[in-house]
PDB file of N, CA, C, O and CB in Angstrom:
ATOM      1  N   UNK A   1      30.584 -28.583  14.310  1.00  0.00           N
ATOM      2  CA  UNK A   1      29.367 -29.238  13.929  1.00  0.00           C
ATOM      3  C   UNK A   1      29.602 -30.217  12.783  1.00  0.00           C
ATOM      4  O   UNK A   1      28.866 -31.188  12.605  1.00  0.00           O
ATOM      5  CB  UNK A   1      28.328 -28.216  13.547  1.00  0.00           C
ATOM      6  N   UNK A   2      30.516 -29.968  12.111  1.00  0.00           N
ATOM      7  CA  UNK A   2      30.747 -30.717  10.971  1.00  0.00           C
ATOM      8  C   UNK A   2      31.673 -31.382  11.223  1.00  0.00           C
ATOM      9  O   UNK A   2      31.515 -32.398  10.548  1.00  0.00           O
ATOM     10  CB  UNK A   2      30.928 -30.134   9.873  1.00  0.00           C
ATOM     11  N   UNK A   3      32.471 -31.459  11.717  1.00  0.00           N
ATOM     12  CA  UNK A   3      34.192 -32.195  11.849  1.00  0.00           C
ATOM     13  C   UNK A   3      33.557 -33.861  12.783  1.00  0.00           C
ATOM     14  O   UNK A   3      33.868 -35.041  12.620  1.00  0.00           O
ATOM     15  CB  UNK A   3      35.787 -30.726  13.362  1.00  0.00           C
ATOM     16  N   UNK A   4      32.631 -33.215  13.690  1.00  0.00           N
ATOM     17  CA  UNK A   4      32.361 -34.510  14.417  1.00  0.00           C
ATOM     18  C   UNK A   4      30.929 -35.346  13.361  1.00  0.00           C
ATOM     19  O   UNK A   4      30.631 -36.440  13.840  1.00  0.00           O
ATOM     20  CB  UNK A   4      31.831 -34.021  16.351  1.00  0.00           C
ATOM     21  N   UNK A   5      30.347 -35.080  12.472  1.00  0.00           N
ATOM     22  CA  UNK A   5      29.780 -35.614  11.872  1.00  0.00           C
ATOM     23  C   UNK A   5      30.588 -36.274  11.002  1.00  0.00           C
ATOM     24  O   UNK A   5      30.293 -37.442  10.746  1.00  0.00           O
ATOM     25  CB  UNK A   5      28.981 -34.990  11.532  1.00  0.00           C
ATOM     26  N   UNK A   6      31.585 -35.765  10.468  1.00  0.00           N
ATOM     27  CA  UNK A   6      32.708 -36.628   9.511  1.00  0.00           C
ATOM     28  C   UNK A   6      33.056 -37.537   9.949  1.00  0.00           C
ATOM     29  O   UNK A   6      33.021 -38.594   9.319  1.00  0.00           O
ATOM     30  CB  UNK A   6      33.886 -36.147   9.150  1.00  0.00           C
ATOM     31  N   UNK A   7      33.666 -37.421  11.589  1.00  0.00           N
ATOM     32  CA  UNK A   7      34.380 -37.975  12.022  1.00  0.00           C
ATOM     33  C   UNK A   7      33.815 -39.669  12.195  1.00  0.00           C
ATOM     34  O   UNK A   7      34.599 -40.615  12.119  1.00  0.00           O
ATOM     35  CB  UNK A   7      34.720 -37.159  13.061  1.00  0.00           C
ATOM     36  N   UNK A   8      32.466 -39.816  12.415  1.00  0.00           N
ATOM     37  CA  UNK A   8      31.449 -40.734  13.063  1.00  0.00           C
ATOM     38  C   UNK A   8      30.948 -41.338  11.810  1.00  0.00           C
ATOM     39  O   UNK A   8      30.372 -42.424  11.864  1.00  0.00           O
ATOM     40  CB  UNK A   8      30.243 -39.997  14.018  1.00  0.00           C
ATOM     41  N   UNK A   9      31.209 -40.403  10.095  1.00  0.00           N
ATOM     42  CA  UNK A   9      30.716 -41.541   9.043  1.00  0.00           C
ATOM     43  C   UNK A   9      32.209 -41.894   8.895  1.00  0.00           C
ATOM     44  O   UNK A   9      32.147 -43.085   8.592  1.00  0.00           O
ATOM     45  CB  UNK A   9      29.746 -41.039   7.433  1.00  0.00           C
ATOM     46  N   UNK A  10      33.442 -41.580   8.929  1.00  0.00           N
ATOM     47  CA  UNK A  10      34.542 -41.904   8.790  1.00  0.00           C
ATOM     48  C   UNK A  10      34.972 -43.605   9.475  1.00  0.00           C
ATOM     49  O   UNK A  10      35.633 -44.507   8.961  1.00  0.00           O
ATOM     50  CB  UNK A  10      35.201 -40.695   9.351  1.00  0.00           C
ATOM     51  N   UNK A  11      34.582 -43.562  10.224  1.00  0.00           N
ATOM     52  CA  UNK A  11      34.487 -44.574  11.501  1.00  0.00           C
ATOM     53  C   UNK A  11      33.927 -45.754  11.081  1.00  0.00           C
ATOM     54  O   UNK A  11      34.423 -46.881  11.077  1.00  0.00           O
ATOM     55  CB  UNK A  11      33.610 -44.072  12.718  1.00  0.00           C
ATOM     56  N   UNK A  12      32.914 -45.406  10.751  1.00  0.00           N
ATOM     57  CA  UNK A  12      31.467 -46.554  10.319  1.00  0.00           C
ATOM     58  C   UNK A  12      32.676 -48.051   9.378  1.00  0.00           C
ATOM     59  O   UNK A  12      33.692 -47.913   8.696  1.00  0.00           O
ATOM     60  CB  UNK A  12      29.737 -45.299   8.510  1.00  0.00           C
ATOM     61  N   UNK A  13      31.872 -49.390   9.823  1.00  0.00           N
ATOM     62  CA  UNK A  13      32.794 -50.126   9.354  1.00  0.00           C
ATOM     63  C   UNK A  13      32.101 -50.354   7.719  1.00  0.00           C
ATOM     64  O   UNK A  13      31.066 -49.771   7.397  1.00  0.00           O
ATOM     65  CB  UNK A  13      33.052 -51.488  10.392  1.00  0.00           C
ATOM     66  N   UNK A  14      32.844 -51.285   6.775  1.00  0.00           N
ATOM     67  CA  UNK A  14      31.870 -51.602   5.492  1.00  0.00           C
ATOM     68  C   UNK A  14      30.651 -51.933   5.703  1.00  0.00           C
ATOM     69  O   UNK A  14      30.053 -52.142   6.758  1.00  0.00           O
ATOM     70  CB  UNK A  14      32.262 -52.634   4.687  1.00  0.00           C
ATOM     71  N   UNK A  15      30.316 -51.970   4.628  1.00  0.00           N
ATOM     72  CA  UNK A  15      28.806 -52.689   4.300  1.00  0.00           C
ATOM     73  C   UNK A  15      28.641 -54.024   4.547  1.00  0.00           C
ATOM     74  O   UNK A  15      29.274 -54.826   3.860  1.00  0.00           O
ATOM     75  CB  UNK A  15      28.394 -52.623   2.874  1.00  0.00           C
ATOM     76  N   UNK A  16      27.919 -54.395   5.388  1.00  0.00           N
ATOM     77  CA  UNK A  16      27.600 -55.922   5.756  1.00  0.00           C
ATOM     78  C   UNK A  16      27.170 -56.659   4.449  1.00  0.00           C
ATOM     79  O   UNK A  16      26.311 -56.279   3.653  1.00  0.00           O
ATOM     80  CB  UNK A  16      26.330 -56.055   6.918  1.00  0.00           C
ATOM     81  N   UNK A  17      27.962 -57.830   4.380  1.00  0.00           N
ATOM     82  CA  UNK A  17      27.617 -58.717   2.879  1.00  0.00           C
ATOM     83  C   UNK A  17      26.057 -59.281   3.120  1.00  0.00           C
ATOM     84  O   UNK A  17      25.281 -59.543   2.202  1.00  0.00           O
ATOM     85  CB  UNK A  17      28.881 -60.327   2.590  1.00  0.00           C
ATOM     86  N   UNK A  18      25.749 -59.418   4.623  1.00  0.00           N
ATOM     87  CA  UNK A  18      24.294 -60.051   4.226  1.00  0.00           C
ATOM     88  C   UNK A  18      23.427 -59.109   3.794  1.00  0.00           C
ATOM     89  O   UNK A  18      22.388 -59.482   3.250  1.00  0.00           O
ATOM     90  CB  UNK A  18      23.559 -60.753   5.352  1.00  0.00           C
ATOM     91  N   UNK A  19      23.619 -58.150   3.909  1.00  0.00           N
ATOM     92  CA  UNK A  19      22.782 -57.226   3.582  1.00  0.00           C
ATOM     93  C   UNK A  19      22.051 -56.991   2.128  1.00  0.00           C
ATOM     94  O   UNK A  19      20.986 -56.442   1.844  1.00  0.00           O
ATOM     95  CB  UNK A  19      23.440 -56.259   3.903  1.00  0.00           C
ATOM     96  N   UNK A  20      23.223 -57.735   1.190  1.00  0.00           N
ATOM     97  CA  UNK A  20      22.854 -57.358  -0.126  1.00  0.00           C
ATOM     98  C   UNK A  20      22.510 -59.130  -1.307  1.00  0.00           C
ATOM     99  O   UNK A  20      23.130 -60.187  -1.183  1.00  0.00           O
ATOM    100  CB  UNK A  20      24.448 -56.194  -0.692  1.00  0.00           C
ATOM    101  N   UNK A  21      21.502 -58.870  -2.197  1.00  0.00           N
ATOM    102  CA  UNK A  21      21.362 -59.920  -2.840  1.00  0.00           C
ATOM    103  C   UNK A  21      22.124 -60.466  -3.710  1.00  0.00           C
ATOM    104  O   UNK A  21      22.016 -61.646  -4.044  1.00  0.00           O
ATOM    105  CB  UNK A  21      20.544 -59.864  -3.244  1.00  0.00           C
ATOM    106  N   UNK A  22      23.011 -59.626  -4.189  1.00  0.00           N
ATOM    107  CA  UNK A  22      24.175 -59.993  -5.254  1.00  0.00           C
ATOM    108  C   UNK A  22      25.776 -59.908  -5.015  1.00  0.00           C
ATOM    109  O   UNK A  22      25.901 -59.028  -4.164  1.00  0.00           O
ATOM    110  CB  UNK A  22      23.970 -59.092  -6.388  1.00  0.00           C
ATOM    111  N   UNK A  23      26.598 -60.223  -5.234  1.00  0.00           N
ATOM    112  CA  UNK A  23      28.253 -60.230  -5.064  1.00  0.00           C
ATOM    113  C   UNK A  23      28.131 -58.777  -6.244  1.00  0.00           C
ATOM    114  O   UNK A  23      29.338 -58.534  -6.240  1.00  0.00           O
ATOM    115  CB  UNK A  23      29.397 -62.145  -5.730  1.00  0.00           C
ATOM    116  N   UNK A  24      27.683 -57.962  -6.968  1.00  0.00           N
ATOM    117  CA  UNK A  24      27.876 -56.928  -7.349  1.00  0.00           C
ATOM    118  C   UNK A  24      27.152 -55.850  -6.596  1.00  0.00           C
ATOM    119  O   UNK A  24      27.652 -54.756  -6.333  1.00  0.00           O
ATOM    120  CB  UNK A  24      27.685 -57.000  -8.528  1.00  0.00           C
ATOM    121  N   UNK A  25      26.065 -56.194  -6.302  1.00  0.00           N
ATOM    122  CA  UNK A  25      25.735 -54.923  -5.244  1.00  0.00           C
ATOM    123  C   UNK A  25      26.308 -54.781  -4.209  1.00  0.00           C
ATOM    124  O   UNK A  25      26.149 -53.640  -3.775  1.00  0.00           O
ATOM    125  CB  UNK A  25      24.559 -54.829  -4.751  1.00  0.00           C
ATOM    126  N   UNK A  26      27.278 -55.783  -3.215  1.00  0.00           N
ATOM    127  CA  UNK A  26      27.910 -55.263  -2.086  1.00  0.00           C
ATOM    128  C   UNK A  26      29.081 -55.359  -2.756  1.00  0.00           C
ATOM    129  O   UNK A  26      29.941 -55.702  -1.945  1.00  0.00           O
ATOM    130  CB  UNK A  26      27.775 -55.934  -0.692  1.00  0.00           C
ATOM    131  N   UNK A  27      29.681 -55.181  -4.179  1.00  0.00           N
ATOM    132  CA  UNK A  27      31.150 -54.547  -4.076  1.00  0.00           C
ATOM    133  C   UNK A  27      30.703 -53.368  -4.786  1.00  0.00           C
ATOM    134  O   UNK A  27      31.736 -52.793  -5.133  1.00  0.00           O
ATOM    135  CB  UNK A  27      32.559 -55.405  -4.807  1.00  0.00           C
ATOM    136  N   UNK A  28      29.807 -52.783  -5.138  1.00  0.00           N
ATOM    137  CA  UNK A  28      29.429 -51.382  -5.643  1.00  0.00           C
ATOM    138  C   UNK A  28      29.472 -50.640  -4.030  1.00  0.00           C
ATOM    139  O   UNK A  28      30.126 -49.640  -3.733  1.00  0.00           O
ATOM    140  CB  UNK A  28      27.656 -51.331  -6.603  1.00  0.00           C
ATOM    141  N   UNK A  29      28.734 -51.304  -3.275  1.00  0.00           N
ATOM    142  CA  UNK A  29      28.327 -50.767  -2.203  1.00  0.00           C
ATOM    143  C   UNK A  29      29.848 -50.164  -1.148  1.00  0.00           C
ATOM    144  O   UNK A  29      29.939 -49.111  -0.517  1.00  0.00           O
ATOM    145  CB  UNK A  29      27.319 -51.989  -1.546  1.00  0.00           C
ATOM    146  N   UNK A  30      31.153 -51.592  -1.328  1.00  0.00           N
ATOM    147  CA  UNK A  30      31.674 -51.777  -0.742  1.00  0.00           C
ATOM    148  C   UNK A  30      32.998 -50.488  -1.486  1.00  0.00           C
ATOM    149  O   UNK A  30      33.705 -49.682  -0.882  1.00  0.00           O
ATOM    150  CB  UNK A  30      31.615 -53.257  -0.540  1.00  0.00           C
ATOM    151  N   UNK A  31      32.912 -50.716  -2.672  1.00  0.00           N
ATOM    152  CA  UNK A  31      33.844 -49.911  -3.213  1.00  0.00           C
ATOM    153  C   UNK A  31      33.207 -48.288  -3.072  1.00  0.00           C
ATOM    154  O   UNK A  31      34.146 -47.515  -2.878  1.00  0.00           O
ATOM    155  CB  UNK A  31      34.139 -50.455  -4.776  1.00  0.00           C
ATOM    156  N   UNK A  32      32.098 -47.696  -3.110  1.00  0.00           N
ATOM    157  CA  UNK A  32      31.609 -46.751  -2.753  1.00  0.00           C
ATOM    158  C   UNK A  32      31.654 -46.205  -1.202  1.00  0.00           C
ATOM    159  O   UNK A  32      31.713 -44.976  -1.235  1.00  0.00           O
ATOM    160  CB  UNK A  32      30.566 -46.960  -3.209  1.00  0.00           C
ATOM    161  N   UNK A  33      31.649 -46.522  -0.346  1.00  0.00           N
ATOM    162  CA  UNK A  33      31.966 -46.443   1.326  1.00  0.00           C
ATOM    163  C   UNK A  33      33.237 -46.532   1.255  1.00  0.00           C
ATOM    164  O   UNK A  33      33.556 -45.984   2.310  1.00  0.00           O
ATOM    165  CB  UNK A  33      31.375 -47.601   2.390  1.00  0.00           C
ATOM    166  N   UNK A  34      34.529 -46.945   0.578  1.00  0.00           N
ATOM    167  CA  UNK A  34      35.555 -46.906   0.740  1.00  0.00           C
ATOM    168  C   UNK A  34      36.180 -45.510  -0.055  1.00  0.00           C
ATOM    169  O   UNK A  34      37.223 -44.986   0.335  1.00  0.00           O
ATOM    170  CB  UNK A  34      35.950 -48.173   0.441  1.00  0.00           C
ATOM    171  N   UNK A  35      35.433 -45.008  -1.166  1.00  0.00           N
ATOM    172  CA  UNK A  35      35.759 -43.213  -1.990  1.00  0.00           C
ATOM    173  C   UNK A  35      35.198 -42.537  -0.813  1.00  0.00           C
ATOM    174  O   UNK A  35      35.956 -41.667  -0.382  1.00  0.00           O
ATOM    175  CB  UNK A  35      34.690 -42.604  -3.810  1.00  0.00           C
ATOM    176  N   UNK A  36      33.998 -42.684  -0.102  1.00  0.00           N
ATOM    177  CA  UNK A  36      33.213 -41.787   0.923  1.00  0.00           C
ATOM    178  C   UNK A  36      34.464 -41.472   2.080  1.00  0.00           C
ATOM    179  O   UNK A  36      34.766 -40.420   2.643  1.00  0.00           O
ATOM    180  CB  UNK A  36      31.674 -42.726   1.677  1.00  0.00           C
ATOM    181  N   UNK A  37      34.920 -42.549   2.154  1.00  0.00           N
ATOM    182  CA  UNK A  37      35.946 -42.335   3.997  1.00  0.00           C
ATOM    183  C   UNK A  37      36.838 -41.916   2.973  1.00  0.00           C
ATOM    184  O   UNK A  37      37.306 -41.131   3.798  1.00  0.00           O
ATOM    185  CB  UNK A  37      36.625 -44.011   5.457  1.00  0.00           C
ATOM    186  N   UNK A  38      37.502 -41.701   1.977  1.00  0.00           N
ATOM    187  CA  UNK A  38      38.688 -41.048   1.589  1.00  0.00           C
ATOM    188  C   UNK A  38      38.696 -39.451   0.983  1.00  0.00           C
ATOM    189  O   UNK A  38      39.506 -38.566   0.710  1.00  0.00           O
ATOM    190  CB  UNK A  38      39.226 -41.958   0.596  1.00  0.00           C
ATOM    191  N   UNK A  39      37.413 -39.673   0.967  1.00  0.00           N
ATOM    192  CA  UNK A  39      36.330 -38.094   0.798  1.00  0.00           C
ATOM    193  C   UNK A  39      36.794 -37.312   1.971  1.00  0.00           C
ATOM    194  O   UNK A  39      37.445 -36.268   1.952  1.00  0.00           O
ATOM    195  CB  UNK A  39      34.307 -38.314   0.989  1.00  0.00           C
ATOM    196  N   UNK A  40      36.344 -38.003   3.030  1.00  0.00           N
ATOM    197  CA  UNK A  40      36.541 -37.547   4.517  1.00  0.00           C
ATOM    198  C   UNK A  40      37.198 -37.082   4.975  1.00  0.00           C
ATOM    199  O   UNK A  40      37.020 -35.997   5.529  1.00  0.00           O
ATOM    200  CB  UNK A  40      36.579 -38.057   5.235  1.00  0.00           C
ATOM    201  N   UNK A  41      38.373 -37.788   4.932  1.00  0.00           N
ATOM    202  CA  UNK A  41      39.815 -37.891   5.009  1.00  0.00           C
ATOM    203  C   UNK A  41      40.198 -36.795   4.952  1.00  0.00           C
ATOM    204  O   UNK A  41      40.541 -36.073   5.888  1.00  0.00           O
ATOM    205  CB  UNK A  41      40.472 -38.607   4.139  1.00  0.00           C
ATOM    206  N   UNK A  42      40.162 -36.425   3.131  1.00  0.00           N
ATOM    207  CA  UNK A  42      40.311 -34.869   2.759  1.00  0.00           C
ATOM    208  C   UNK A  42      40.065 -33.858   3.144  1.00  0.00           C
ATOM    209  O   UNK A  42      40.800 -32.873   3.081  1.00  0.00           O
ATOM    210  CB  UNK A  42      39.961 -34.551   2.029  1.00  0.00           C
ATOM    211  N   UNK A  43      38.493 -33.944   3.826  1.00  0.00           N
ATOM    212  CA  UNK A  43      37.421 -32.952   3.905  1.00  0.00           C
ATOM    213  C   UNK A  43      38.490 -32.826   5.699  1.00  0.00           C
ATOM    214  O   UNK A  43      39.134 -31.777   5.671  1.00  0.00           O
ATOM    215  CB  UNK A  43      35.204 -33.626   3.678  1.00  0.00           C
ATOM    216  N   UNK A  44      38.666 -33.410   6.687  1.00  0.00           N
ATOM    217  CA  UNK A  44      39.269 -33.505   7.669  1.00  0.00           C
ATOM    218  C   UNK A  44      40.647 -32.874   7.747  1.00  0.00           C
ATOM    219  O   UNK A  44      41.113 -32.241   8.695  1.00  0.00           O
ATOM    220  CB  UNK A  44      39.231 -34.662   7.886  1.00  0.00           C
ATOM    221  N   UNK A  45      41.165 -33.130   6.692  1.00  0.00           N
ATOM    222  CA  UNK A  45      42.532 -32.346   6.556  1.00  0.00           C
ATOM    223  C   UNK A  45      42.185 -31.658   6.314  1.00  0.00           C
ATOM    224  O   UNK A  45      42.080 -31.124   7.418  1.00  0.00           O
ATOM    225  CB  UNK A  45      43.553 -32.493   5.903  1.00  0.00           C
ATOM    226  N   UNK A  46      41.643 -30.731   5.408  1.00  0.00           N
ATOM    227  CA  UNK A  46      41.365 -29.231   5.124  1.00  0.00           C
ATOM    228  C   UNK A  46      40.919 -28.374   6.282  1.00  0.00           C
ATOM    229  O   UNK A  46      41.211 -27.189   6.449  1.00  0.00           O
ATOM    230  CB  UNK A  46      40.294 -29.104   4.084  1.00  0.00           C
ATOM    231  N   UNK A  47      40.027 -29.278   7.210  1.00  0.00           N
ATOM    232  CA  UNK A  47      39.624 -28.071   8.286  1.00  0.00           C
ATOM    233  C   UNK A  47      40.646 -28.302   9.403  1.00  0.00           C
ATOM    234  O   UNK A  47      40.758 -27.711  10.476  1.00  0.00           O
ATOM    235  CB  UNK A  47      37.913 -28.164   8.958  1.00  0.00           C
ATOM    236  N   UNK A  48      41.307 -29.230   8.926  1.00  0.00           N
ATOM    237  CA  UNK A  48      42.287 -29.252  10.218  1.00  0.00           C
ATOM    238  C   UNK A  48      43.621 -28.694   9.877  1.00  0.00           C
ATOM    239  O   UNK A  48      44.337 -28.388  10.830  1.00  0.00           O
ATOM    240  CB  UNK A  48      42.537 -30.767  10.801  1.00  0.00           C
ATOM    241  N   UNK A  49      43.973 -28.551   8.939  1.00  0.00           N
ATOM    242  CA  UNK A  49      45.305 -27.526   8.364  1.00  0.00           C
ATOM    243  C   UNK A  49      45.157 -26.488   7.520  1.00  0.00           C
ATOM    244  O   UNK A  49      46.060 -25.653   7.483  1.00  0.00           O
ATOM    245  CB  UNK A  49      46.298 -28.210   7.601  1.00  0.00           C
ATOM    246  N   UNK A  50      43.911 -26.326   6.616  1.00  0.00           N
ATOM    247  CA  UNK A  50      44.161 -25.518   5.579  1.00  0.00           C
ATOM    248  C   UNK A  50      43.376 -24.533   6.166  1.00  0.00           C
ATOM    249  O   UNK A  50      43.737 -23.426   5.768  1.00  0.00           O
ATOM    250  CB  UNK A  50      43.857 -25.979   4.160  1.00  0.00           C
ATOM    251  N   UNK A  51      42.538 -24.488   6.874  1.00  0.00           N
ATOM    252  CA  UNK A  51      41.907 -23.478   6.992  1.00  0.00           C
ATOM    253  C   UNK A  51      42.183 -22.481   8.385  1.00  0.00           C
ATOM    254  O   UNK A  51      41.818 -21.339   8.665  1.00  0.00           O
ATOM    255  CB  UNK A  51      40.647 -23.976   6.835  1.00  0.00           C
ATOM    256  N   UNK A  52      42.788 -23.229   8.908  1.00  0.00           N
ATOM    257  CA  UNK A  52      43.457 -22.248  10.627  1.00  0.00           C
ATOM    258  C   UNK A  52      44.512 -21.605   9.579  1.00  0.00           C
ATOM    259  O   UNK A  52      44.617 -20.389   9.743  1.00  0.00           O
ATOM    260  CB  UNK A  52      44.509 -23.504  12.523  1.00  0.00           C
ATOM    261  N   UNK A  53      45.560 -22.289   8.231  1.00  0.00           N
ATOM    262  CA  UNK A  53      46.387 -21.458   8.002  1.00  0.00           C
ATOM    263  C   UNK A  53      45.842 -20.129   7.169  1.00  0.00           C
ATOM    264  O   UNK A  53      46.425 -19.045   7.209  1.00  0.00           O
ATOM    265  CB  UNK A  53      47.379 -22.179   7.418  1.00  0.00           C
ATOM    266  N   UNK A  54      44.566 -20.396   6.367  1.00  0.00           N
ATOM    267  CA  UNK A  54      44.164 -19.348   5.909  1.00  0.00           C
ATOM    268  C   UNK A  54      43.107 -18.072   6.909  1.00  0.00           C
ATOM    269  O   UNK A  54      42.793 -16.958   6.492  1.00  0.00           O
ATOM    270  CB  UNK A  54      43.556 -19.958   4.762  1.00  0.00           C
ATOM    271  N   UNK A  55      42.898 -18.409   7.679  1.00  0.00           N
ATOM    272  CA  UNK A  55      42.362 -17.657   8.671  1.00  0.00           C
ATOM    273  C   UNK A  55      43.646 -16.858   9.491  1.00  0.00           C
ATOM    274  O   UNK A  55      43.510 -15.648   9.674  1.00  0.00           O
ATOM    275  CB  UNK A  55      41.466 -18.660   9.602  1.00  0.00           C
ATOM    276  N   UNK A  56      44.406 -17.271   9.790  1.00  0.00           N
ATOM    277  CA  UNK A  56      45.598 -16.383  10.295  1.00  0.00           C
ATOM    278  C   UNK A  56      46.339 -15.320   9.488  1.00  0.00           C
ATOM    279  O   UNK A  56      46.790 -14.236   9.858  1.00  0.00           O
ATOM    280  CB  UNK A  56      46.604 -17.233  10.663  1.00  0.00           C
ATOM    281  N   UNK A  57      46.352 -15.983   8.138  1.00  0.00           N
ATOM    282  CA  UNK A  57      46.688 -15.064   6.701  1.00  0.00           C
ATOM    283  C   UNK A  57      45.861 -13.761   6.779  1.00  0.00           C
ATOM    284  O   UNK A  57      46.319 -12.660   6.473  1.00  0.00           O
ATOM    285  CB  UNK A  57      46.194 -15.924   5.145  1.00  0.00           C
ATOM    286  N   UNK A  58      44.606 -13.982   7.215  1.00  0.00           N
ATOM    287  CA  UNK A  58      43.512 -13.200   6.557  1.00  0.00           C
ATOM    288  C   UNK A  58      43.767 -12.299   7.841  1.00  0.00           C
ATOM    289  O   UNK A  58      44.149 -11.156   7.589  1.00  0.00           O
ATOM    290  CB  UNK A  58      41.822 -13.963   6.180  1.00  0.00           C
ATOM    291  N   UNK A  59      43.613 -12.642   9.192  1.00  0.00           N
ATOM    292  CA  UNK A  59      44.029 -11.755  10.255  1.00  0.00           C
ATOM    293  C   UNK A  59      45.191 -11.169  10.472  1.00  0.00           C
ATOM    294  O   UNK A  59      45.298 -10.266  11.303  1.00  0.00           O
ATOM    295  CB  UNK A  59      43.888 -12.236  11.199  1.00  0.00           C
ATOM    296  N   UNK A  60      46.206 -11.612   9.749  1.00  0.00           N
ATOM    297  CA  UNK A  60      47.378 -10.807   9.330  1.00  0.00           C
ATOM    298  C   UNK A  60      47.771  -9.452   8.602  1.00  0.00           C
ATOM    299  O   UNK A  60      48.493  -8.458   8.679  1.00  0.00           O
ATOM    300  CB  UNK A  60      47.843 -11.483   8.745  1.00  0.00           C
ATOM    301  N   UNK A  61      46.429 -10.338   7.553  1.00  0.00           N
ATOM    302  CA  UNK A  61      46.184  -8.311   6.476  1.00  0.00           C
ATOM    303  C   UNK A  61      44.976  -7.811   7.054  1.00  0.00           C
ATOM    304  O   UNK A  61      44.333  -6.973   6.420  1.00  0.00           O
ATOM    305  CB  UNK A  61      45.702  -8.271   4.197  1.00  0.00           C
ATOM    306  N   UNK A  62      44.581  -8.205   8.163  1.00  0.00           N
ATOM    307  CA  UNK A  62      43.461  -6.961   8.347  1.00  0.00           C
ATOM    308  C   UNK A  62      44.110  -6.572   9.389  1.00  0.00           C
ATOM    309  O   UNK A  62      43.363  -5.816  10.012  1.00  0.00           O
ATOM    310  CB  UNK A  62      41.760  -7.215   8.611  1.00  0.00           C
ATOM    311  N   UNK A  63      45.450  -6.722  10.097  1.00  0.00           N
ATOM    312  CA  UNK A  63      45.659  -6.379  11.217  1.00  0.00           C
ATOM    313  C   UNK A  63      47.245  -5.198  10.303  1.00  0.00           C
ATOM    314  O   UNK A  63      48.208  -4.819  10.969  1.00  0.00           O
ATOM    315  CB  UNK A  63      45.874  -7.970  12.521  1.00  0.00           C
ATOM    316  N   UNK A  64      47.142  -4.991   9.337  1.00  0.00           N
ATOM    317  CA  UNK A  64      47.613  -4.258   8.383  1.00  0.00           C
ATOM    318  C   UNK A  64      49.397  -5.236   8.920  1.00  0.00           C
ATOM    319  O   UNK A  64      50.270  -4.368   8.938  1.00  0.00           O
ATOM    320  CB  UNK A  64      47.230  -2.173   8.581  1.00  0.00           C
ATOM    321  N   UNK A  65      49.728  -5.997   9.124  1.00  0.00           N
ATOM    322  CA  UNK A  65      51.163  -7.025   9.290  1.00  0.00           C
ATOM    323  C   UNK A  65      51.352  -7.040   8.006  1.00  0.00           C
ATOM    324  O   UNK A  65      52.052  -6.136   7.550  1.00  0.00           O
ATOM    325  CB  UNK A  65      51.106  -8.692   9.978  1.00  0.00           C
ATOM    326  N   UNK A  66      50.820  -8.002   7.123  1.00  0.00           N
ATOM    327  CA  UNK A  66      51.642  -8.430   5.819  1.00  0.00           C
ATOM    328  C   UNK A  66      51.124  -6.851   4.689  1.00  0.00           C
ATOM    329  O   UNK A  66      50.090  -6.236   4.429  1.00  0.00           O
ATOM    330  CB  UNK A  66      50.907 -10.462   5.062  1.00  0.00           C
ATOM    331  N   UNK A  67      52.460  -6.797   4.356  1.00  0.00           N
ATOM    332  CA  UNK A  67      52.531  -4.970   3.711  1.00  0.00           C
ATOM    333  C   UNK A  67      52.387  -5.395   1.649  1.00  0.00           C
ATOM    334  O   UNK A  67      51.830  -4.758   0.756  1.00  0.00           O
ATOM    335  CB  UNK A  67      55.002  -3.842   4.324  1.00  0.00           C
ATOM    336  N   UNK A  68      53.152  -6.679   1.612  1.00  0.00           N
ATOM    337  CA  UNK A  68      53.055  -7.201   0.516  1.00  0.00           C
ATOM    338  C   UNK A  68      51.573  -7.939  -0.030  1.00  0.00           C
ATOM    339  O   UNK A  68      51.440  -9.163  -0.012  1.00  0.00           O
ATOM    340  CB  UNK A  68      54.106  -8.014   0.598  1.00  0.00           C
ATOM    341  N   UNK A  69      50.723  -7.205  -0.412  1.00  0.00           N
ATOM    342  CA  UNK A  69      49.928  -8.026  -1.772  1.00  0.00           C
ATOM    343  C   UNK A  69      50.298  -8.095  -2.661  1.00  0.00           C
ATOM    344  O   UNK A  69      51.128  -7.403  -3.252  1.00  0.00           O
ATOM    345  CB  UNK A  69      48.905  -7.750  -2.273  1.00  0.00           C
ATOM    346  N   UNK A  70      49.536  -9.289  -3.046  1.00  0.00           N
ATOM    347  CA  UNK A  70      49.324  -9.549  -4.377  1.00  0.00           C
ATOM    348  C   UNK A  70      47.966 -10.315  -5.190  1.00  0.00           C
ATOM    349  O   UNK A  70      47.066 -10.951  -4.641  1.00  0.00           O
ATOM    350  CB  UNK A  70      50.409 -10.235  -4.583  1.00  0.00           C
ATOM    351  N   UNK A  71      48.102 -10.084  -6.417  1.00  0.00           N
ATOM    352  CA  UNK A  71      46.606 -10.097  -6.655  1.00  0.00           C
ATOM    353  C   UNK A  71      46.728 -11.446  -6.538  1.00  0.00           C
ATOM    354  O   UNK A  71      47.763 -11.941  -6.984  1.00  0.00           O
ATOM    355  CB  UNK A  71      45.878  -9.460  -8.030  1.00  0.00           C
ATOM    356  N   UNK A  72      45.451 -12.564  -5.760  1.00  0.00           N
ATOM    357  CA  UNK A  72      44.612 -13.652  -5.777  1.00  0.00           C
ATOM    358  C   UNK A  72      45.172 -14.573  -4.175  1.00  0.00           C
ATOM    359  O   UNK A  72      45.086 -15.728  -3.756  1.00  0.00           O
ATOM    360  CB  UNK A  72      44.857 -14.551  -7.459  1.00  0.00           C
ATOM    361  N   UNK A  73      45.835 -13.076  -3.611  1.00  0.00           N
ATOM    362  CA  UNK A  73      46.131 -13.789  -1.557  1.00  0.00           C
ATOM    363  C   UNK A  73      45.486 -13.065  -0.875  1.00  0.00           C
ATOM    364  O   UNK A  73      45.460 -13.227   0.345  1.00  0.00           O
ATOM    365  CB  UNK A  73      47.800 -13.696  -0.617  1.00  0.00           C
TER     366      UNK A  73
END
């Protein structure tokens, strides 16, 4: 539900220059949509690597496999 909502503001092209009345409001605009898709980016890698690896971790110690804890895994 979320990965394809990222995916579709990720996509989106800049901010159209006619859109705005000043050469500072469309590079506020323009430099802001460009932190948002690198936001994304992040937010995209995390559910796409970090979290299948921590979900397998976690089914590992409940499936009593990893014998070693330690405090904060």
């Amino acid at each position: 539900m979320l990965r394809p909502w990222l995916e579709e503001r990720r996509a989106k092209s800049f901010p159209d220059p006619t859109d705005f009345k000043s050469t500072k409001e469309f590079t506020y605009a323009a430099i802001t949509a460009s932190v948002f898709k690198k936001v994304i980016q992040e937010l995209l890698h995390y559910l796409e690597v970090e979290v299948p690896d921590r979900v397998k971790a976690l089914e590992e110690k409940k499936k009593g496999k990893v014998k070693n804890f330690a405090i904060g895994r």
